[in-house]
Each structure stands twice: as structure tokens, then as C-alpha cells.
N, C-alpha and C positions, 0 to 999 in steps of 0.2 A: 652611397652607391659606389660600388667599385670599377674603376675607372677602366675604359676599356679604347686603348689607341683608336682614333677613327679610321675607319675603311678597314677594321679587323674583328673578326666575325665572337660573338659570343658562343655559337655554337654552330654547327653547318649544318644546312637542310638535308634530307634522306637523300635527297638527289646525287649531293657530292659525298656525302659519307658511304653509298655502297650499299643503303638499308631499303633502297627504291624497287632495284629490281626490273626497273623498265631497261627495254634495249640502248636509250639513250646515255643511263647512267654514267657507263664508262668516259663516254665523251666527255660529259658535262664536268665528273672530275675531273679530267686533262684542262678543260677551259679553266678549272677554279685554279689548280697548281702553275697554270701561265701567270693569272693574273697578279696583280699587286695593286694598293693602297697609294692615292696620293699624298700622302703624309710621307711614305716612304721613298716619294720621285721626290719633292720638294717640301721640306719639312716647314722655310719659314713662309713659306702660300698658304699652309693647313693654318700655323699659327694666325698669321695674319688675318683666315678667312676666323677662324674662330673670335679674337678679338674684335672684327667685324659685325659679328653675331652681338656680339656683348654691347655692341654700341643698337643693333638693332631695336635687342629687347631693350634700352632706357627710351628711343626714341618713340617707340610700342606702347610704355608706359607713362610717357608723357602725351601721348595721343598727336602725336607730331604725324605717327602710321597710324592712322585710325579705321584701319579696315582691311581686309585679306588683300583686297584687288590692291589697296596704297604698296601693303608688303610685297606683293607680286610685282610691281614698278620698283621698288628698291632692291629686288634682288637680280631685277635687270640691271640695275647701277654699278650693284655690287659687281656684277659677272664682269660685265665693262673695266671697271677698275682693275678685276683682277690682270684680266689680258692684258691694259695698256701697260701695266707695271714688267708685265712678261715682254711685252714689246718693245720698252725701254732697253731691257738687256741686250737688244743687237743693235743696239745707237751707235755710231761712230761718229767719227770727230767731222767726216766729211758732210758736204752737201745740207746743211741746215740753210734754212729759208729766213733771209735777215727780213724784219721789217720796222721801220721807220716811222712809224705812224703809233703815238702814244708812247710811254716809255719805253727807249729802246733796246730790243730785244731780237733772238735769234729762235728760230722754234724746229723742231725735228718731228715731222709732220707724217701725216699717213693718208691727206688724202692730197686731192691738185687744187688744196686752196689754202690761204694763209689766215692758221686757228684762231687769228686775232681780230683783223676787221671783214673775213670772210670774201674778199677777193679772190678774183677764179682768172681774170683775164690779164693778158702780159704781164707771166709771173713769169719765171725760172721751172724747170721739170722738175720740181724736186718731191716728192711722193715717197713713203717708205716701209707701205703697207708688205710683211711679209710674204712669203709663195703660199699656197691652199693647204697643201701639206703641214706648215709649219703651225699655222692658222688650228687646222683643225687637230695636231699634238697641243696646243695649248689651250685651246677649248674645252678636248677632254678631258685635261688636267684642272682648268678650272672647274667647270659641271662636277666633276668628280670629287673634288674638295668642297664647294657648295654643298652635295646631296650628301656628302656624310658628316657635314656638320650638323645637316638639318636633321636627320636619323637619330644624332646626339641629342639635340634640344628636344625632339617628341617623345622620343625614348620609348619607340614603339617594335624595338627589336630587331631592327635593319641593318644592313650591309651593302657597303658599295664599292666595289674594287673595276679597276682596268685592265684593258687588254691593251700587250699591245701594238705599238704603230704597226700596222701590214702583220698582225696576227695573223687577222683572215675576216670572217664575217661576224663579227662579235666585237661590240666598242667597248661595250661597258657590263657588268653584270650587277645586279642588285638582288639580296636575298635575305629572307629572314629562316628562321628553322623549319619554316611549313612552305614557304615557296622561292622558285628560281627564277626572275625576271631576266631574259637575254633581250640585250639594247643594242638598237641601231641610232647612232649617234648625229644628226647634221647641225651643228653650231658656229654660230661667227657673230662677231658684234656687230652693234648697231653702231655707237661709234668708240673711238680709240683717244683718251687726253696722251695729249705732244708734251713731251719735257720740254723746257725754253730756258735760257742762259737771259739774264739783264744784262748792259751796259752801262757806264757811269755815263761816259762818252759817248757821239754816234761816229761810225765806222767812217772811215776817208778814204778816197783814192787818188789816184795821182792823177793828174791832167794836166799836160803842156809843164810837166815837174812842178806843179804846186798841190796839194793836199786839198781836195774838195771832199766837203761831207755828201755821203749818200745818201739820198733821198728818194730811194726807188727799193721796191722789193729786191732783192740779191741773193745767190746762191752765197753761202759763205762758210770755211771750216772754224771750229770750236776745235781746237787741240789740247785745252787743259779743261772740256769738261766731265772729266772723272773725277776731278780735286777741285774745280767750284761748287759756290754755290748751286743748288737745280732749283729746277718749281715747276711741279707738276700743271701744267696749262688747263681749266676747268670752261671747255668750250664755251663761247657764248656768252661768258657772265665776267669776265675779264679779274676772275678770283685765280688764285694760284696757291698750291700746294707746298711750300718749302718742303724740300728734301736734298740730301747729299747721294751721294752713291758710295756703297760697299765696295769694293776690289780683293776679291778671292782666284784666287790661280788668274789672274790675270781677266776675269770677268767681271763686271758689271753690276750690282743690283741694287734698286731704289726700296726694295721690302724692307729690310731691314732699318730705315728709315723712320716709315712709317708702325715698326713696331715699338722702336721708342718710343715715340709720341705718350702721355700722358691720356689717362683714357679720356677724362672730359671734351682735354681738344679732340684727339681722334671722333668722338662722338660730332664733334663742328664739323669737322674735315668730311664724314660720311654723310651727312646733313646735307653739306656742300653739293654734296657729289651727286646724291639723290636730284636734287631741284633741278642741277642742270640736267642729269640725264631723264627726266621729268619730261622737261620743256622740247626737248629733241624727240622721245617717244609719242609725246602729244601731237607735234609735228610730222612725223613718221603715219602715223595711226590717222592721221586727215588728211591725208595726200598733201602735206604740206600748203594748205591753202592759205593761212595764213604766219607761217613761221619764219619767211623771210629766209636771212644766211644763215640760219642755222642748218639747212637743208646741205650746204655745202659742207658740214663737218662728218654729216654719216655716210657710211658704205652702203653700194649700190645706188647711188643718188642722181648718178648719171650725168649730163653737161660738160661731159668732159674731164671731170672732176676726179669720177670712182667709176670701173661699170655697173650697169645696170641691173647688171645678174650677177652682181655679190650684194642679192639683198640678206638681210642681218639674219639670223636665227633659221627657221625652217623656212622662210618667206620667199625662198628661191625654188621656181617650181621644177627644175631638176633635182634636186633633192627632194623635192614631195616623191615626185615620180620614184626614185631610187629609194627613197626611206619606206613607200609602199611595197615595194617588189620585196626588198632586205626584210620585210615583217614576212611575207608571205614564205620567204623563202625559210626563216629560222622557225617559222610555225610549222613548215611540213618537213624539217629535218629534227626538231626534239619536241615542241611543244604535243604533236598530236602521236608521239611514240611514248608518251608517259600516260601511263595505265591511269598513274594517283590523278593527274592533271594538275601537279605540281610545277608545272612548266611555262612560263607565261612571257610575252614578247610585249614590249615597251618603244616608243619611237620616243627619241630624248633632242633638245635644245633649251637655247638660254631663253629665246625669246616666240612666242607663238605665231606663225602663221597668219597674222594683222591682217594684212590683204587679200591674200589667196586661202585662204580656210574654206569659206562659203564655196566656193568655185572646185576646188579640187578635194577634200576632204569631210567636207558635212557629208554627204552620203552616205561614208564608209562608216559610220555614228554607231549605225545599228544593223550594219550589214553580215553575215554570216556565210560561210563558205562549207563546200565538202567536196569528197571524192565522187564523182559519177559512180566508181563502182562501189560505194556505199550508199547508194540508193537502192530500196527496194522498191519491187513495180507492187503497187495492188493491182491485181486481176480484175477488183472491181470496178474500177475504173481508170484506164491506164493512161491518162491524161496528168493521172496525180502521182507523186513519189514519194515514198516515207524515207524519212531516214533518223537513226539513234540521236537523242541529244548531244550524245557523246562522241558521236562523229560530227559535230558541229564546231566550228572556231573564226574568232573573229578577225579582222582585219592584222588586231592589233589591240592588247588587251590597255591597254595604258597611254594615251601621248601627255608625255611627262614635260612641262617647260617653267621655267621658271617666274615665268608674269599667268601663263593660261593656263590648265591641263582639261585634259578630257580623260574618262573612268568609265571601262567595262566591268573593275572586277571593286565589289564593295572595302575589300580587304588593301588595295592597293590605293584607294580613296581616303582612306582611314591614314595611312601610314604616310602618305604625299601631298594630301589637300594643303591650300594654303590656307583652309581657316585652320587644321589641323596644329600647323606651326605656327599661326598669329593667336591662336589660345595657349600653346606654350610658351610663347614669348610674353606671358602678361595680358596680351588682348583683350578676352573674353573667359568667362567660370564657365562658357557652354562647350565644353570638349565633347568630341564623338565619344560615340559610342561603339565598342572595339565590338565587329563585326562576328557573326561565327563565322568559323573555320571552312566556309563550301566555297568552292572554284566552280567561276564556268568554263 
């Protein structure tokens, strides 16, 4: 099969080649000629995620993933990993969080607890969670590399490129030669691994001029850790990742790292990564009733720690609210101006709506909308209104995430399901069955 760069189209749908003919057409080309491919923003993330992939499908085949929903929690892991490796890049030498307790070490943290024995009280401020903005360019950069790896492994004829930052109302778009999905994007992780520096020694300070070891949490600077050792911190499970850091123009990166790696290990390493972020989702998913400090290593956890409304994924219900309006709004600006009904709107994140799903979006499941003035009156009884199927549309044809999704449209089921991808990846011989070609 001839190899086709990910996030670059085989062929482009009617919509953007001009062959549509609806009023939106125009647009919709301008949105494709903005966009671009996450392989093209960060080529070793594509790499990295694909090499990821490749450890999935052994882990698939060893029955280590023995089920869409197991693969749907590891592609939460995955997403995880990717961010925190992106978040490592704006490390500096200041402000890490010394702790004393267990081998001693230094951690560069992101929420207000220390990653190691999950203490929250009379620490130092030291936190280092990026601004929302930066958050949600890295998200879509990850999602973006994620769904076009996985379009590769189904090989069901998809496409997945970005818009981008402050384009406008369009995150993301995904296409195959028959249809155009325009995506409203809300993602953020659940939680973020802290790079950490060891000690041979424990750190000293001076008192009354003599040298006392520290024995208390401490704000402290690492000024050569570009050229030590690193170790990715694997919350909760007191495992660590060895890594170094890259230095290109003067930045930063732990990817490269881990593309070295040998694949067996890497497959450990992803393994790794899985369980813990396992053990935190399971905690997440029960309101924490019995997961203890693990509760302090994710965002939106509240106590002072993280706030409460930077819950992970779509689980903030400001963005429910905003990810519903933004469906409604690209539905009456291209979806319902395309005659073919080639035009289809998707709500996208890493992780699904865990808590607030039942409460703010089961309804909208099977709910359907129109124009008043595409209602016709029957005379025979004017209590009732007819209106065309085809002035019919839904909420929202797809919410796309990477552990849950939900499916209006059979075609976009096919192409996205997670049993779809855990029967490519080796899982199961019962692959779908590739739908016909009808939109609703």
C-alpha cells in the first residue's frame, strides 16, 4: 500500500474540490487551504505517536488491551503523555519543588501538590500548569496526531488536518472523499507526569553558618537540568521514565528521547503509562471515593490544589455549554447549505464527559432541530407541523473522544469506533461492516 503522510488527504471531498456546487463550497475550500497536518507542526509528536501505536497493537495482541473500552483508557494515557512531554518544553531551571522524603529528588510540577507522596499542605507555590490558550494549542496538536494515526491503522480513507490558533470557529476538520466533518474542539488532560532530577546527596542550608540538610518540601532552582539526567515521574506508582533532553535553537525536548528507546522497552514504558493513568481515570470516574492522593495529581481536583473547573476533557460544563452553541452555530452556517448533505459537525476531546454527560448531553442523543420557517402548517389540523427530512439536523452529528464516543451518522461509526481500531490493531477478525454511502 502506498504510503501516504498522515494528516494528508488521498483525495479531497466534492466539498473542497469545487465539484459540490452548494453555497458553502467556497468557504469550505478556504477552511481546507488554512489548514495543515500535525506531522507538519511537529514531526517528532507524529513520529512518536505512531511508534506508540505500534506498541499498542503488541500490547492488543498480547491481550494485555483486551477490549475496545481497555483501548479507549489507553488512548487516554496516550493523549496524557503526549501533552506532558509538550509541557516539559517550557521547564525551566527555576522554581521546582524539592522533596525529601524517599530518594532524593527535585520535581517540576503542575498541580499544588508534590507528585511523589501527594502532599498538598505547607508546601511552597510552586505549580506550573500552562495558561488555557497554550493548553488547548497543545491539545489540538495532540488529538490531531492521535486521529490521524488512527485513520492510518483503519485505513478507512480519512483525513485529519487543523486550523489554526484564533483561525476562527473551526478547530479541527476531518474528511474523507464523500464527507466534510467541521469540529469544535474542548480538550485538556486529566493529568500531566512532572519531569524530576535525583540527588546523590540531600540539599543543605546554611544556619547560624553551618550546613543543615533539608528536610522539608522546598522551592529550589535546577540550573543544569538540560544536560542531566531526567526521569519522567509516573504519578502515583513511584516508576520513572529515564530520559535526557534535546537542545535545538536553544529549546528543550524530551521526544526525541523517547524515540530512541528500543521498541520492546518503549512497549514497558507505554505499559507503564497505561496502568497508572488507569488507576487515576478509575478514581476520576468514582468521584474519587476510594483513590486517596491520587486525587491531588489531576486537574480540576479542587482543595486548593488545581481549580475545580479545569475539569479534564469535555467534563467542564462551560465548554459543554460552548461546544453546544459552536455545533449549532457550524450546522446553520455549512452543514444545512449543502444540497449533497455532505457536511457534517463533530464535538472532539481526549476524554468524555465522565460526570456531566447524563445531566447536560444525553438528551441531545436523538434530538433534532429546524427552521420555523421550514415548517409547513397542515390545514388539517393546525396543531401539527410537517417539515422535510431534509430540513432536519442534529445537534451534532458525532461527539468524537478518545475513551467514549457517541454516533449519529453510521458512516462516521465505521470510520471512528473504537472497536473499529481495536480490530485493526489485531483485537478481533469481526471488523464492520463498511456502511452505504447515505447521510442523515
Amino acid at each position: 500500500m502506498k504510503h501516504v503522510p498522515r494528516g494528508q488527504p488521498n483525495s479531497l471531498p466534492i466539498c473542497f474540490s469545487g465539484e459540490c456546487g452548494c453555497s458553502a463550497a467556497p468557504e469550505l475550500r478556504r477552511i481546507y487551504e488554512a489548514s495543515t497536518s500535525a506531522e507538519a507542526l511537529n514531526p517528532d509528536l507524529t513520529e512518536l505517536v505512531s511508534r506508540i501505536f505500534d506498541c499498542l497493537r503488541a500490547l492488543v495482541q498480547s491481550q494485555t488491551i483486551t477490549s475496545p473500552e481497555d483501548l479507549g483508557v489507553a488512548l487516554g494515557a496516550v493523549f496524557d503523555l503526549c501533552m506532558s512531554l509538550l509541557y516539559a518544553e517550557r521547564c525551566t531551571h527555576t522554581q521546582w519543588l524539592y522533596c525529601p522524603q524517599g530518594p532524593i529528588a527535585s520535581f517540576y510540577p503542575y498541580t499544588r501538590s508534590c507528585p511523589r507522596c501527594g502532599r498538598t499542605d505547607d508546601l511552597p507555590s510552586v505549580a506550573h500548569k500552562p495558561a488555557s490558550d497554550s493548553i488547548g494549542r497543545y491539545a489540538s496538536l495532540c488529538l490531531s496526531a492521535i486521529l490521524a494515526e488512527i485513520c492510518q491503522r483503519t485505513r478507512t480513507g480519512w483525513n485529519v488536518r487543523l486550523l489554526a490558533a484564533g483561525r476562527g470557529e473551526i478547530d479541527m476538520i476531518l474528511f474523507s472523499a464523500e464527507l466534510v466533518v467541521l469540529c469544535e474542539l474542548k480538550a485538556s488532560p486529566l493529568t500531566a507526569f512532572p519531569i524530576c532530577v535525583f540527588y546523590e546527596e540531600p540539599l543543605t542550608t546554611e544556619v547560624d553558618g553551618e550546613p543543615q540538610e533539608v528536610i522539608t518540601h522546598k522551592a529550589t532552582d535546577v540550573p543544569t537540568w538540560k544536560t542531566q539526567p531526567l526521569h519522567l515521574y509516573l504519578l502515583g506508582s513511584g516508576e520513572t521514565l529515564p530520559l535526557h533532553a534535546t537542545v535545538r535553537n536553544g529549546k528543550a525536548s524530551l521526544i526525541p528521547s523517547l524515540l530512541s528507546r528500543e521498541q520492546d522497552q518503549l512497549v514497558e514504558d507505554i505499559k507503564a503509562v497505561i496502568e497508572v493513568w488507569r488507576q487515576m481515570f478509575v478514581g476520576y470516574e468514582s468521584r474519587w471515593i476510594k483513590a486517596g492522593h491520587l486525587r491531588w495529581f489531576t486537574f480540576g481536583c479542587g482543595g486548593g490544589v488545581d481549580d475545580s473547573k479545569n475539569a479534564p476533557g469535555l467534563d467542564r460544563t462551560d465548554d459543554i455549554k460552548k461546544g453546544l452553541y459552536q455545533s449549532l452555530k457550524l450546522t446553520e452556517e455549512y452543514r444545512t447549505r449543502c444540497a449533497q448533505r455532505r457536511v457534517q459537525v463533530a464535538l472532539l476531546s481526549n476524554l468524555h464527559p465522565v460526570v456531566h454527560y447524563t445531566k447536560y448531553l444525553q438528551g441531545f442523543e436523538d434530538a433534532l432541530w429546524t427552521h420555523e420557517a421550514k415548517l409547513a402548517e397542515d390545514k388539517s389540523d393546525p396543531e401539527w407541523r410537517r417539515v422535510r427530512a431534509s430540513d432536519l439536523s442534529p445537534f451534532y452529528d458525532m461527539l468524537l473522544t478518545l475513551t467514549k464516543s457517541w454516533f449519529r451518522c453510521e458512516t462516521l461509526k465505521y470510520a471512528f469506533s473504537l472497536q473499529q481500531l481495536y480490530s485493526a490493531l489485531g483485537g478481533s477478525d469481526d471488523d464492520f461492516q463498511r456502511p452505504m454511502d447515505t447521510f442523515f
